[in-house]
Biotite code that builds the C-alpha atoms (Angstrom):
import biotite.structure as struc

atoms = struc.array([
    struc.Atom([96.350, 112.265, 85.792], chain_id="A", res_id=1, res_name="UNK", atom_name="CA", element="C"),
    struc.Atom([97.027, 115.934, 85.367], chain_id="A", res_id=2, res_name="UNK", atom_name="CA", element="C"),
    struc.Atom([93.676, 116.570, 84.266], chain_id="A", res_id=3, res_name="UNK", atom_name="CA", element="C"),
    struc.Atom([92.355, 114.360, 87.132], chain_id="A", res_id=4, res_name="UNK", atom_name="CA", element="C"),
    struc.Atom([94.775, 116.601, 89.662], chain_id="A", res_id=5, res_name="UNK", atom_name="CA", element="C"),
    struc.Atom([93.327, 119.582, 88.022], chain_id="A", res_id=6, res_name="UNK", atom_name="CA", element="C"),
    struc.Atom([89.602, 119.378, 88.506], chain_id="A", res_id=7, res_name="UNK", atom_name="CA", element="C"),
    struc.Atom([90.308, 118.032, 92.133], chain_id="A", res_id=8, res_name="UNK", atom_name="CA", element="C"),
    struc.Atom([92.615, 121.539, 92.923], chain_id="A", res_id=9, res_name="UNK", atom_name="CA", element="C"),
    struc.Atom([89.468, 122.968, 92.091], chain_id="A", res_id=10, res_name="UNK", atom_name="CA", element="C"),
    struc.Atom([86.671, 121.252, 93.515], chain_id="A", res_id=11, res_name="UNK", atom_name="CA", element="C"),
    struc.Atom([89.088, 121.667, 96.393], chain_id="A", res_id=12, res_name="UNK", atom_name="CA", element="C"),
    struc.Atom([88.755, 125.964, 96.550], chain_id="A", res_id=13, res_name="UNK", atom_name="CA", element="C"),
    struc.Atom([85.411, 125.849, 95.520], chain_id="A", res_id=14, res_name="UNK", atom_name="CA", element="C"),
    struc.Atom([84.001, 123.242, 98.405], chain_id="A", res_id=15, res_name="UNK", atom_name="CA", element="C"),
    struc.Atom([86.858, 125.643, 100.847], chain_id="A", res_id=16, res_name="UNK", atom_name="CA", element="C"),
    struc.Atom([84.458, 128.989, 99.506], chain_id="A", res_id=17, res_name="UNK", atom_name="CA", element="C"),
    struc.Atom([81.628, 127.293, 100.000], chain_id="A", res_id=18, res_name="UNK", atom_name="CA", element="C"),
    struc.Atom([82.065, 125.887, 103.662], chain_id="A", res_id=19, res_name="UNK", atom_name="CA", element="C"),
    struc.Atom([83.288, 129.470, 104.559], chain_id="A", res_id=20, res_name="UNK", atom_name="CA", element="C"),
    struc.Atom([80.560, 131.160, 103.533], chain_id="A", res_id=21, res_name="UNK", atom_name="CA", element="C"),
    struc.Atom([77.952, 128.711, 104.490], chain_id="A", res_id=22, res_name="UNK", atom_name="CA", element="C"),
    struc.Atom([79.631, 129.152, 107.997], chain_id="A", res_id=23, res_name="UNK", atom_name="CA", element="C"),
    struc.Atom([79.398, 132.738, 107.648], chain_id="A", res_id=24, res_name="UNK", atom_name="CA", element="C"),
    struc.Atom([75.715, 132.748, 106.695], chain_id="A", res_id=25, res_name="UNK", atom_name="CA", element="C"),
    struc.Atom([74.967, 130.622, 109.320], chain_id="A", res_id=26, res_name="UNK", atom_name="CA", element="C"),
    struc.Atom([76.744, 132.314, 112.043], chain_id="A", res_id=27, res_name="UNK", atom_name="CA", element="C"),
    struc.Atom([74.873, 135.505, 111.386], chain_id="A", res_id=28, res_name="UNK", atom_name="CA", element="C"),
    struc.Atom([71.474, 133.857, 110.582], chain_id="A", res_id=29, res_name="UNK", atom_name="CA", element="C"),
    struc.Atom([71.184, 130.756, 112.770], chain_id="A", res_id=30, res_name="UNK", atom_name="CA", element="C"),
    struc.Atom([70.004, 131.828, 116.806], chain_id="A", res_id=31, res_name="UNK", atom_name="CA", element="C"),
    struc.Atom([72.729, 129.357, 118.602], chain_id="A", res_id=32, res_name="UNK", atom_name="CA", element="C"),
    struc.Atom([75.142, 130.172, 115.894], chain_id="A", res_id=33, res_name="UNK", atom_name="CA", element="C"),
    struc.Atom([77.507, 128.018, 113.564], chain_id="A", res_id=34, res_name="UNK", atom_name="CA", element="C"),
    struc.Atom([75.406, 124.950, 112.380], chain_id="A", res_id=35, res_name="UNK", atom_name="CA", element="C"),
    struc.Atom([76.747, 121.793, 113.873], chain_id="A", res_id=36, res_name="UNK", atom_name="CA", element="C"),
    struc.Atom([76.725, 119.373, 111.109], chain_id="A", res_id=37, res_name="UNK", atom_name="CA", element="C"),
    struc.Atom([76.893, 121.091, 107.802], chain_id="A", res_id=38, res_name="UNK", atom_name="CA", element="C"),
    struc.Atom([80.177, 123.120, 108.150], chain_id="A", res_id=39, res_name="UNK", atom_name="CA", element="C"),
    struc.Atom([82.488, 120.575, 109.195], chain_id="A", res_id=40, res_name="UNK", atom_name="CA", element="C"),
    struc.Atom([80.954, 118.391, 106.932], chain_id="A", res_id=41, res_name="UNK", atom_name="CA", element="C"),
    struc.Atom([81.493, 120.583, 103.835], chain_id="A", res_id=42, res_name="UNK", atom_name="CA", element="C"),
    struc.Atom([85.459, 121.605, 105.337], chain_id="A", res_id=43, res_name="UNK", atom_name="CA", element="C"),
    struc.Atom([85.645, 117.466, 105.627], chain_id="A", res_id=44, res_name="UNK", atom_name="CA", element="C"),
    struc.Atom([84.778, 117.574, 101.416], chain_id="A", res_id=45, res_name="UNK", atom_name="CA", element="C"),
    struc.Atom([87.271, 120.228, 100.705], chain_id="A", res_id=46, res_name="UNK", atom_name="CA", element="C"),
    struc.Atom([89.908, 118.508, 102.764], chain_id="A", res_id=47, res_name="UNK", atom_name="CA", element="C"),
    struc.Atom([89.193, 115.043, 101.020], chain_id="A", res_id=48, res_name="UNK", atom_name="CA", element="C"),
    struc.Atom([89.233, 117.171, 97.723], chain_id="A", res_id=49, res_name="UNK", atom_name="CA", element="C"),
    struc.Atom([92.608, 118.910, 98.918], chain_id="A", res_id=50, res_name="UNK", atom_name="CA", element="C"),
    struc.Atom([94.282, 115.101, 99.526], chain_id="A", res_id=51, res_name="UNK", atom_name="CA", element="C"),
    struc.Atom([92.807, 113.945, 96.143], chain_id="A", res_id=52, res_name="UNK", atom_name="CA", element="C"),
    struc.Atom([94.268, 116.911, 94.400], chain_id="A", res_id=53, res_name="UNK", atom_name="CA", element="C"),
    struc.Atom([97.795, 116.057, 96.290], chain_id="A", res_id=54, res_name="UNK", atom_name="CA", element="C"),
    struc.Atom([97.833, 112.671, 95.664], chain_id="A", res_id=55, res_name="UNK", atom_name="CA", element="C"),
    struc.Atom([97.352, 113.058, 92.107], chain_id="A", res_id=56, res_name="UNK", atom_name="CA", element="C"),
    struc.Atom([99.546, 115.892, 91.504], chain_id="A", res_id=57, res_name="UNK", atom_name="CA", element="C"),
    struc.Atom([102.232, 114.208, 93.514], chain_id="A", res_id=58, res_name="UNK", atom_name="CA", element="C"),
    struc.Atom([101.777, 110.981, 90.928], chain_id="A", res_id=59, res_name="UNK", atom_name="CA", element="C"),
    struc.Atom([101.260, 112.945, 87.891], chain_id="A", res_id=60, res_name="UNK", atom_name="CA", element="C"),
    struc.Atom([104.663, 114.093, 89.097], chain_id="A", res_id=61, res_name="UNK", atom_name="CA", element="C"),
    struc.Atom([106.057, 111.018, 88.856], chain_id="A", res_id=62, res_name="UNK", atom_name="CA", element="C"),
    struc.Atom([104.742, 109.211, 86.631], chain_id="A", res_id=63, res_name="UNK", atom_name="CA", element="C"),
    struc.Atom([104.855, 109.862, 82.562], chain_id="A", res_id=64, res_name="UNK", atom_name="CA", element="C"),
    struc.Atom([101.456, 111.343, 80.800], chain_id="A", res_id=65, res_name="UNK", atom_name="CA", element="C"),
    struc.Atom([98.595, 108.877, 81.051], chain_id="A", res_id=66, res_name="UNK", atom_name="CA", element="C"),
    struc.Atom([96.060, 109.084, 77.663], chain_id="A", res_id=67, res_name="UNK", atom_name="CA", element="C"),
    struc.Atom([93.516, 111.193, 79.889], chain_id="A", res_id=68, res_name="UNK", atom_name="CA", element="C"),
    struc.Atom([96.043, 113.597, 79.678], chain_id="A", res_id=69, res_name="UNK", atom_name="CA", element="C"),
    struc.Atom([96.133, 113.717, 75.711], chain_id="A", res_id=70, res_name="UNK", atom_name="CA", element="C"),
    struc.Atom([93.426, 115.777, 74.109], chain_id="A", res_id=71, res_name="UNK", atom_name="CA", element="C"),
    struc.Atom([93.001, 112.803, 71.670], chain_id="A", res_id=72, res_name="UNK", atom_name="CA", element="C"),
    struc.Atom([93.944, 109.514, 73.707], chain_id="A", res_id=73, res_name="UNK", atom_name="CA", element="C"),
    struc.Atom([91.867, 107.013, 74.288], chain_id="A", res_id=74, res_name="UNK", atom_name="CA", element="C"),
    struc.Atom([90.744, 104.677, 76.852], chain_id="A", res_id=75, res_name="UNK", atom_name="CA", element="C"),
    struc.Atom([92.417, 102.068, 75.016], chain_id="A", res_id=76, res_name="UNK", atom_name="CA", element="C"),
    struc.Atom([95.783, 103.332, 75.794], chain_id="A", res_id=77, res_name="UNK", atom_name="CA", element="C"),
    struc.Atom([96.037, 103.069, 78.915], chain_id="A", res_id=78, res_name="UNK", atom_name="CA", element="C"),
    struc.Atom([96.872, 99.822, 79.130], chain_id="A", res_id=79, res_name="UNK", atom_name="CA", element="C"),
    struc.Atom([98.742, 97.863, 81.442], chain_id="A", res_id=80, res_name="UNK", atom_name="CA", element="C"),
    struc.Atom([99.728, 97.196, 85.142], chain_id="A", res_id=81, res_name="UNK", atom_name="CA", element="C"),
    struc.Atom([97.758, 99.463, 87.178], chain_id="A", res_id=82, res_name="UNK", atom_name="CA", element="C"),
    struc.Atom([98.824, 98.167, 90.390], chain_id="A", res_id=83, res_name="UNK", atom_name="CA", element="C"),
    struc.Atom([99.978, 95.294, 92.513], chain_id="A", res_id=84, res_name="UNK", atom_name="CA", element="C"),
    struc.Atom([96.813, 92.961, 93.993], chain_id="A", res_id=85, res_name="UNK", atom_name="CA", element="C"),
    struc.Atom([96.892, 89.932, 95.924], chain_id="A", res_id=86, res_name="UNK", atom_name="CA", element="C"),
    struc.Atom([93.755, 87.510, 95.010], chain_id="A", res_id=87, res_name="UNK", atom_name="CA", element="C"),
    struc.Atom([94.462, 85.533, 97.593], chain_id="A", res_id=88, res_name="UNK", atom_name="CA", element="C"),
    struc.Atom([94.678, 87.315, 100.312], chain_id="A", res_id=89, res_name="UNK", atom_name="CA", element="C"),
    struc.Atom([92.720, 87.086, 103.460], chain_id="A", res_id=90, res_name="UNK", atom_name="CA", element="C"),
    struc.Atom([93.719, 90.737, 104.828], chain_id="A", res_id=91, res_name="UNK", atom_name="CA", element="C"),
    struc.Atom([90.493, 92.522, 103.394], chain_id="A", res_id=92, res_name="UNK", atom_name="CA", element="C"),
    struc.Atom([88.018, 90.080, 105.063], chain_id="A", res_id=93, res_name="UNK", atom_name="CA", element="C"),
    struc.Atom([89.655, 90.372, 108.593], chain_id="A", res_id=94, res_name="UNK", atom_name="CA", element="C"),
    struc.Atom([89.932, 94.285, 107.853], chain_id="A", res_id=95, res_name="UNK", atom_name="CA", element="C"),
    struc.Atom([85.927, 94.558, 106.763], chain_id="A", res_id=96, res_name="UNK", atom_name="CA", element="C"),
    struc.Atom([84.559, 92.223, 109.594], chain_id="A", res_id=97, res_name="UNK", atom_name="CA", element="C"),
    struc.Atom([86.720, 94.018, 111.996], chain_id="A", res_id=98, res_name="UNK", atom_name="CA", element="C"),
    struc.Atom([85.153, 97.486, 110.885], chain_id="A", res_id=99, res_name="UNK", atom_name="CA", element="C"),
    struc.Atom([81.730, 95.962, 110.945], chain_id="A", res_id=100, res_name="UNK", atom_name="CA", element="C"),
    struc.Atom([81.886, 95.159, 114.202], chain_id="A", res_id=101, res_name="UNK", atom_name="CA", element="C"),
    struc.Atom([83.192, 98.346, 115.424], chain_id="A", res_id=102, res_name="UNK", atom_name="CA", element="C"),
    struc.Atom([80.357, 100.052, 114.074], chain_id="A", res_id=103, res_name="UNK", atom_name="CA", element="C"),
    struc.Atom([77.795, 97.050, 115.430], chain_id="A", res_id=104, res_name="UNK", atom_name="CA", element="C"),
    struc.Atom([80.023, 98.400, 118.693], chain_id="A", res_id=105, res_name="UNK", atom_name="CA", element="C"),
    struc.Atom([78.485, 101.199, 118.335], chain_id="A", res_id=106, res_name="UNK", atom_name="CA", element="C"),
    struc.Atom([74.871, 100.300, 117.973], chain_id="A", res_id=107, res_name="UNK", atom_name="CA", element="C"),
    struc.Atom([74.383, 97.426, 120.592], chain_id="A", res_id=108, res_name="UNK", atom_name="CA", element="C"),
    struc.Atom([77.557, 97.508, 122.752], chain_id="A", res_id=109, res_name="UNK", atom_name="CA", element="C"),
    struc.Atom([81.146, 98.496, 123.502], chain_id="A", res_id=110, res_name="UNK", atom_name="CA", element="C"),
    struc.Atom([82.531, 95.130, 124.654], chain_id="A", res_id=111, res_name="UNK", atom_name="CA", element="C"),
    struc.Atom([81.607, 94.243, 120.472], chain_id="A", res_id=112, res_name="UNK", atom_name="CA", element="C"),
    struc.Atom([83.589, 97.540, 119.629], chain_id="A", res_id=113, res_name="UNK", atom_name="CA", element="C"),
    struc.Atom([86.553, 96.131, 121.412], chain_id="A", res_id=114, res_name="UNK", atom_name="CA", element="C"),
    struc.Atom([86.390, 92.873, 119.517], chain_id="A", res_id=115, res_name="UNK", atom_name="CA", element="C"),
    struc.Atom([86.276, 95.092, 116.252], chain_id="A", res_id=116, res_name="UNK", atom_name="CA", element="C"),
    struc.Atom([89.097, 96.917, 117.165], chain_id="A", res_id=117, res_name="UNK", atom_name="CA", element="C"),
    struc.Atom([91.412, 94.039, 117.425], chain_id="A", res_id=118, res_name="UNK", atom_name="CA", element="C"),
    struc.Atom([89.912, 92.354, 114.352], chain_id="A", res_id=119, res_name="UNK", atom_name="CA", element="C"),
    struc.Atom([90.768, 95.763, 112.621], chain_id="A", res_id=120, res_name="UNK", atom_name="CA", element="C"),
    struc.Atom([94.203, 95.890, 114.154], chain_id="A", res_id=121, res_name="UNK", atom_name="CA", element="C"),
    struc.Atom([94.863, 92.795, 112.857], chain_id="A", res_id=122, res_name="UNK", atom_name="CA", element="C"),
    struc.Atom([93.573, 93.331, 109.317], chain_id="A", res_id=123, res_name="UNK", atom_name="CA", element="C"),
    struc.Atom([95.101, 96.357, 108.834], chain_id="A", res_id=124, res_name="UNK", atom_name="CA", element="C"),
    struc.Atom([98.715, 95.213, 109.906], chain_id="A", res_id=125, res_name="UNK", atom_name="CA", element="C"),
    struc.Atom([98.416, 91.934, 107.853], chain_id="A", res_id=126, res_name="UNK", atom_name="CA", element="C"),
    struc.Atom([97.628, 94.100, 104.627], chain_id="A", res_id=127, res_name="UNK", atom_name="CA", element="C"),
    struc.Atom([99.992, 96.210, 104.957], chain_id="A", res_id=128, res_name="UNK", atom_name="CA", element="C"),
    struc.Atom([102.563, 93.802, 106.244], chain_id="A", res_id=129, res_name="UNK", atom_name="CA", element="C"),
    struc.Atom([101.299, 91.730, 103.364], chain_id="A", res_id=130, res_name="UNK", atom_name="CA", element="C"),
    struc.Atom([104.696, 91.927, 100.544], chain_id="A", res_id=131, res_name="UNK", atom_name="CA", element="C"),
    struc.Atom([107.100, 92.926, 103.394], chain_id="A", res_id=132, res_name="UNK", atom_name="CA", element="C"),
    struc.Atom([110.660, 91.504, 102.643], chain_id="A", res_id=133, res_name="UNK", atom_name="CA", element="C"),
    struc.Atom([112.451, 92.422, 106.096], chain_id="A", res_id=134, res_name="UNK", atom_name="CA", element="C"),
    struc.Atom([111.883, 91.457, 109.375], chain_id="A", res_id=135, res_name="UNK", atom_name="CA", element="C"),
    struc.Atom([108.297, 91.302, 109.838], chain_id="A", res_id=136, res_name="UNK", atom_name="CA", element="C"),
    struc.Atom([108.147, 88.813, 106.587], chain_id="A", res_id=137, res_name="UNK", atom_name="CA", element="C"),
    struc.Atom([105.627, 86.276, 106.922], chain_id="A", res_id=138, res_name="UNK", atom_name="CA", element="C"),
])
């Protein structure tokens, strides 16, 4: 995971240097200045990048060397749990259709958005909600 936090730190700076200067360039270049679309588009990929880079330095932290972080492990070693699932669970659907019909919302009408919302709401809350041991339990 260290290696993993590494490359993300920086992809991170270099998609940062990047937006900057394309912003600069563009700003100077383009007749109604900054372009629109690209620039906060590539400062969206450093900030994903920058969370990525957290996230895994924060559980790299935490957690003991993986085999990606051995110059000689293999794939085979890491073995073992690699999370907690629930097959059975009915979260994901009610999560997906609600987020399908926000952005059908979109497209043909916002009285569908508002359906999506609530299917989302409700998705999203019942996943997370999902193992809860205290008072929302279910």
């Amino acid at each position: 995971m260290r290696a993993t936090a590494k490359i993300f730190w920086i992809l991170a700076v270099f998609f940062l240097i990047v937006a900057i200067a394309y912003g600069a360039i563009t700003a100077r270049f383009e007749p109604m200045g900054i372009e629109t679309v690209g620039f906060p588009a590539m400062l969206a990929v450093a900030g994903l990048a920058f969370m990525i880079a957290m996230t895994a330095s924060l559980v790299a932290r935490k957690n003991d060397l993986g085999a990606s972080d051995e110059l000689d492990g293999e794939v085979s070693e890491d073995h073992g749990v690699q999370g907690s699932f629930s097959p059975y669970s009915w979260a994901p659907l009610w999560a997906a259709l609600g987020g399908a019909l926000c952005f059908l919302g979109v497209a043909a009408g916002w009285w569908i958005f508002a359906f999506g919302v609530i299917f989302a709401i409700y998705g999203v809350l019942q996943w997370v909600l999902e193992f809860s041991n205290g008072q929302h339990a279910h």
